[in-house]
Phi, psi and omega in degrees: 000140196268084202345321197274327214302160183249144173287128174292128176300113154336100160265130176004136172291154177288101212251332181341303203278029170227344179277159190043044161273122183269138182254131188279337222205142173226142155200143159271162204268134169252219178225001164249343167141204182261124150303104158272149175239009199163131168213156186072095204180182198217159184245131190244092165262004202308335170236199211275013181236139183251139189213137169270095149304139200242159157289345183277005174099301195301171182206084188302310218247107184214108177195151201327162181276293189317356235209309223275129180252115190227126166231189164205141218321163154274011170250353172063023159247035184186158149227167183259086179258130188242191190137152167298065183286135189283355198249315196278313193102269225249156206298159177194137172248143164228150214223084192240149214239113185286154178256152191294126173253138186243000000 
C-alpha cells in the first residue's frame, strides 16, 4: 500500500443464489437438538437483511447480511445459514430445506 492509497470497502456477500428460494420447512440448531421455527416461507436476502418469511406472517429469523456464514447441504435441498439474529440477540444456526418441485 501506497502513503496515497484509498481503502477498499469491505463488500457484502453475495446472496443472490438463496434469495427468493421457497423453503418447506426451518429449523434452528440449539445445544438441545433442532427447533423447527417455521415451515412453508421463502428466504429475502434482496437487502441488506437476510430474513426467513413463513406464510403465517412471522419472520423468526432476521439478520444482517454482512454477519451472515451460508453454505449449502450436500444433498442441495437445503442451505445452512449461520449469523447474528437481530430477534434472539446471539449467533444462530439455521437450517432451511428447500421445497422440491418435480
Amino acid at each position: 500500500m501506497g502513503l496515497f492509497s484509498k481503502k477498499k470497502k469491505q463488500a457484502l456477500p453475495d446472496m443472490s443464489h438463496v434469495d427468493g428460494k421457497h423453503i418447506s420447512y426451518a429449523v434452528r440448531r440449539d445445544p438441545e437438538g433442532e427447533v423447527i421455527i417455521g415451515k412453508d416461507g421463502r428466504i429475502c436476502a434482496a437487502t441488506e437483511l437476510l430474513e426467513l418469511r413463513f406464510t403465517d406472517g412471522s419472520v423468526p429469523f432476521v439478520c444482517p447480511v454482512a454477519t451472515v456464514q451460508c453454505g449449502e447441504l450436500m444433498s442441495r435441498n437445503g442451505v445452512l445459514i449461520t449469523g447474528d439474529d437481530q430477534i434472539t440477540g446471539r449467533r444462530v444456526a439455521v437450517v432451511a430445506y428447500y421445497k422440491y418441485y418435480r
